[in-house]
N, C-alpha and C positions, 0 to 999 in steps of 0.2 A: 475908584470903582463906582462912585458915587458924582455927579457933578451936583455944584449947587443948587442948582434947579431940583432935580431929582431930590438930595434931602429935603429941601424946601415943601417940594409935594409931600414927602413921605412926613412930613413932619404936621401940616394942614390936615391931613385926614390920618394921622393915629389911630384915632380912636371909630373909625370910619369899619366898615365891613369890608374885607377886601377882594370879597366876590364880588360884591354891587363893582367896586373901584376895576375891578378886572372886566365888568363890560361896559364902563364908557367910554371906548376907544371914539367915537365921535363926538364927545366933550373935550377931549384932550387930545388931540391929533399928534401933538409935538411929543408925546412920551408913550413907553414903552411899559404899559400899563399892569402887561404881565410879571414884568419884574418889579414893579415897585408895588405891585398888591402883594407879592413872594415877602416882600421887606419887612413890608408892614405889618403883616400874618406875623411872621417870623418876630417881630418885636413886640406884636400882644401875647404870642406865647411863652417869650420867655422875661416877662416885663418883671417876675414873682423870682424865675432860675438865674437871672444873669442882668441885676438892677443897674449896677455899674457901665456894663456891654453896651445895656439898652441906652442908653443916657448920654451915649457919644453916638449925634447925629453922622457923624462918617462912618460909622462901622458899613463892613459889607457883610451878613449872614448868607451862609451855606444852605442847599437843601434841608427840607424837614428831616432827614434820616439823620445827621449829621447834630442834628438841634438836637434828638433825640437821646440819642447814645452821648451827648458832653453832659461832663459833672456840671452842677449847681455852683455858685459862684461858695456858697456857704463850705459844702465837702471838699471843695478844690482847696480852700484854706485852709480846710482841717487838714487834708495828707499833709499839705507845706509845711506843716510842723514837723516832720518827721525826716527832709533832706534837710540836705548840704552839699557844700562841693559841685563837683558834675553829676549834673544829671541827665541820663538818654529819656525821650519820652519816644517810646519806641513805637509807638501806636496809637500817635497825633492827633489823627483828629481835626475837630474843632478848636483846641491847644488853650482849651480853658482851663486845664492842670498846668501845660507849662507853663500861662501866664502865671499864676499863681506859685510852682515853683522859679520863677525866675524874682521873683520876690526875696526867697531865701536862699537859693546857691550859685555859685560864683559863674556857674556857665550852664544852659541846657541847650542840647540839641533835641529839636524834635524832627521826626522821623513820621513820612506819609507815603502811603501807596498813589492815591490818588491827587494827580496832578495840580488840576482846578481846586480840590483842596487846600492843599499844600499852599497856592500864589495867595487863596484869599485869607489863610493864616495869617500867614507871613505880614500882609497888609494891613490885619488888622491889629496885629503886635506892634506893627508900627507907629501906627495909630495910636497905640495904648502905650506908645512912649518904652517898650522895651527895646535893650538895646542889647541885653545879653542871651538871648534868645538867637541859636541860628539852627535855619529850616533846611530841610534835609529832600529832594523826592525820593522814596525807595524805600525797599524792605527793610525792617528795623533790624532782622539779625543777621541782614545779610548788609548791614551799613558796622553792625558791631564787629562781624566776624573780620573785617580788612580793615577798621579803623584803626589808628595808631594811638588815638586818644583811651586814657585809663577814665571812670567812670564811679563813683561814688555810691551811686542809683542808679539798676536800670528801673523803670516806671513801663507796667502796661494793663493796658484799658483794651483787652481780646474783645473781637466783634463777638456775640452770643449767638450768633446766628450762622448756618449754615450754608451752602450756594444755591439750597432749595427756598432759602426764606423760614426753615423749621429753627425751632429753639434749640442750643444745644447746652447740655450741664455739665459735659466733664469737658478740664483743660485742653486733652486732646483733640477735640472737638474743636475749638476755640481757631479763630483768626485773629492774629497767629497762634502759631499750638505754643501755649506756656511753656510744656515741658522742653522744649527745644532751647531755651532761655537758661535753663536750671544751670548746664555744665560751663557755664558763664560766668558763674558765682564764685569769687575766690575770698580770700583773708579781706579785701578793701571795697571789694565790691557787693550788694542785696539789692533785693529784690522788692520791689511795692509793687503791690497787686491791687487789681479793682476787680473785685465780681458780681456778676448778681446778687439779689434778695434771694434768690431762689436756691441757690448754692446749696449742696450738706456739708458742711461744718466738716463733721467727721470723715466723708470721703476727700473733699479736697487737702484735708491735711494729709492723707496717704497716699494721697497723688502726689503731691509734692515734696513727699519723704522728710516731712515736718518741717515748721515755720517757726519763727522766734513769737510772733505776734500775731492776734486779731483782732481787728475793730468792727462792731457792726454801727454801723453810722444812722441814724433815723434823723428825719425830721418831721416834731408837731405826731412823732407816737408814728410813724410811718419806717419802716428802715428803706433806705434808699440804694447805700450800697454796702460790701459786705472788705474792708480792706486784710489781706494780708502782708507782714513784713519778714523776709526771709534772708537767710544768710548761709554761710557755709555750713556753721552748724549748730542747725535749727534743732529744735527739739520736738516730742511729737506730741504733747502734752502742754502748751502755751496758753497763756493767761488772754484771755479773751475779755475785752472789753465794751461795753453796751454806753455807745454815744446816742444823747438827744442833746442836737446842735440849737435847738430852738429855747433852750433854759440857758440861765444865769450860770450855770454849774452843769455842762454840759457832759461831765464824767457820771453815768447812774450806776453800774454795777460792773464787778469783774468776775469772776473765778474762772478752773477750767472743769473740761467736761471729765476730769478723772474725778474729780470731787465732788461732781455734780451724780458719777455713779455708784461713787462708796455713799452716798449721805441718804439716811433712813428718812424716807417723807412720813408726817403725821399728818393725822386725819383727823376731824372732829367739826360736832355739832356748828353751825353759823352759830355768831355770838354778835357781840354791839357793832361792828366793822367789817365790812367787808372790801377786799384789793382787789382791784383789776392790774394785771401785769401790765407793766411797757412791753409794746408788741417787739420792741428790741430785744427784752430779758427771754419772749420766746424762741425767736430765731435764736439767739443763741443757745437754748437747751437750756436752762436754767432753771426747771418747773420745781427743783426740791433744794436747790442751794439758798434762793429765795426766803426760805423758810427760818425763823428765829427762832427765837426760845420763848415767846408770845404770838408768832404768826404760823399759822397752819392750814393746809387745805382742807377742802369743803370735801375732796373724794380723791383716790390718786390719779384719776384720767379728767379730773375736774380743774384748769387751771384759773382757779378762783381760790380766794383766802380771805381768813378771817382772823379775828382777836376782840381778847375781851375790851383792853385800852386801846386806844388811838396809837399807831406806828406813823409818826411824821414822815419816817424815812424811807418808807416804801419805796420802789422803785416803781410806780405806775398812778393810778388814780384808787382814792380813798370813797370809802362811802358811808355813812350811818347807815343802821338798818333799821328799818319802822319798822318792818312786820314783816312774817313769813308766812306760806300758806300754798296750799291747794293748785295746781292750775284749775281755778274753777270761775267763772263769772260774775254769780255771788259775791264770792270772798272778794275782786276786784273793785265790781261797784260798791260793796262795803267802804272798802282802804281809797277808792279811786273814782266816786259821786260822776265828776267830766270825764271818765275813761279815756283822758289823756294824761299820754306817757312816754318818756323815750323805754326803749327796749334794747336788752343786749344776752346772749346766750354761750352758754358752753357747756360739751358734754351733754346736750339737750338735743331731741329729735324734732330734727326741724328748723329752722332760720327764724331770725327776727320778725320779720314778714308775717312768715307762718302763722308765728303765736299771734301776733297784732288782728289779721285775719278772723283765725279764732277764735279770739277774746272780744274780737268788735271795738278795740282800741282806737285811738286819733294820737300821731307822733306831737312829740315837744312836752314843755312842761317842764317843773322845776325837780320830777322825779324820776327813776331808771325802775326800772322791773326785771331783775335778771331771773331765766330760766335757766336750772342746771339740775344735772345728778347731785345728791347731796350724800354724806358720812355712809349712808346707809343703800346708796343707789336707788336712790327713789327720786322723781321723779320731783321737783321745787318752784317754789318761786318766793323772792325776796324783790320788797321795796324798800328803796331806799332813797338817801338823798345824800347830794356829793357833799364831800367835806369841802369845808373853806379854810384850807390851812397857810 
């Protein structure tokens, strides 16, 4: 798809803008300028999502929609942990999953609506030296429904979006509709799911008439995507796990949301420490399971915590607290002479911004200023400074 000429060019200006590269069609007569400024775009943006990808000068990349909607080389490897055997990737793509599950089971087929897709997959798995990988064009459940081949995993990655370009959140919704997939599920066969960040937890598992599993996947304190594992029979109360793939020890917390609603949250005074959650532990609902027999919230709509000792094991970022006080000016330039500071807020009226605004702040600095409700709903502010643990 590429001839060497063409990688050659694309590989001289990498690092080049690929607007400028897209109007010197009179420097470069001999090439097709718009496609190879497409390439090159295409490989500074995902030079971070797909290091490997980027790094074989033959790959051909798909449109930006395509770039978009594929997993991270990093999430692709985490589901792979979870097949074997056959596996359908029923809704292709870019086939950065099935590269990744062709890693771990014995055969996948992936499966594309769209044509020109589908040939540049195909090419590029070739490329990436896969050989048990084969490419399908056509609807994925309408390739399941007349296939004669039995399936281990089916795998899908639903478009979130609608025929208007609008967002959608429930399965039915989805291209293709999930639910359509479910009666497909026997004794040998489950289900991996990929959803948005945006998902509810609690309605997709009643939409799907309960799952075995969930993972929320983050990277660098971000969640990326939202996976569920489902089988014949799933249960409606599953252990939900909060991944940060970007640590050494990328398991941070589990429980489920029934224990998350029996469990009584405490409240009390800020003390020596204060936790910011992994934005993971929030997406999954976690605000009072979190909680120990030393760690407590600052308010119960306040997702912030404190303790007298140090908790190594928090699942988020730790902080000492210098001092607490007033949203008042005063008290800042007192505690804070440079009125420089990072800021961060919860359960506080108003944004980061705001307060900074405000207080006549300048961002950075070795310290944080959090705004929040505190035990008593009033109205706070703490300085502090991160731990080094």
């Amino acid at each position: 798809m590429l001839s060497q000429e063409e990688q050659h060019f694309i590989h001289v200006h990498a690092d080049q803008d690929p607007h400028q590269i897209a109007l010197s069609g009179k420097k470069y007569p001999n090439f097709d300028l718009s496609k190879l400024a497409n390439q090159i775009q295409a490989r500074q943006k995902l030079a971070f999502k797909l290091p490997s990808w980027v790094s074989h000068e033959n790959l051909f990349f798909p449109p930006s929609i395509s770039l978009e909607q594929a997993s991270s080389e990093a999430t692709a490897n985490f589901k792979a942990n979870f097949v074997h055997g056959n596996v359908l990737d029923a809704s292709g793509g870019m086939g950065v999953d099935s590269a990744a599950f062709a890693r771990k089971a014995n055969r996948v087929v992936y499966v594309e609506r769209q044509q020109d897709l589908k040939e540049i997959t195909a090419y590029n798995h070739g490329q990436l030296g896969f050989t048990n990988i084969q490419h399908i064009h056509g609807d994925g459940l309408a390739y399941l429904n007349q296939s004669v081949s039995t399936f281990d995993f089916i795998y899908l990655d639903p478009a979130r979006r609608n025929a208007k370009g609008d967002k959608v959140l429930l399965f039915k919704d989805c291209e293709p509709n999930v639910l359509d997939f479910l009666p497909m599920l026997n004794d040998k066969t489950q289900l991996l799911l990929k959803t948005s960040p945006l998902l509810d937890l609690e309605r997709a598992i009643l939409e799907l008439d309960g799952v075995d599993k969930i993972w929320v996947v983050s990277v660098k304190n971000e969640v990326k995507e939202i996976l569920f594992l489902k089988s014949k029979g799933a249960i409606h109360d599953p252990v939900i796990e909060v991944i940060e793939l970007n640590s050494k020890e990328s398991y941070l917390f589990s429980g489920t949301l029934g224990s998350e609603k029996s469990k009584q949250t405490k409240v009390g005074h800020i003390s020596n420490y204060l936790y910011e959650p992994h934005s993971g532990l929030l997406k999954a609902g976690f605000f009072k399971s979190v909680e120990t027999e030393n760690v407590f919230k600052l308010n119960s709509n306040t997702h912030l915590y404190s303790s007298t000792d140090l908790d190594t094991k928090f699942p988020g970022k730790s902080f000492n607290v210098i001092e607490t006080g007033p949203v008042d000016i005063a008290w800042l330039v007192k505690h804070i002479p440079n009125r420089q500071v990072n800021i961060s807020t919860r359960n506080f009226p108003g944004k980061p911004d705001d307060l900074r605004k405000k207080l006549k702040l300048k961002e950075g600095g070795d310290l944080t200023l959090f705004g929040y409700r505190n035990h008593l709903n009033q109205v706070e502010l703490a300085l502090t400074q991160k731990c080094t643990i």
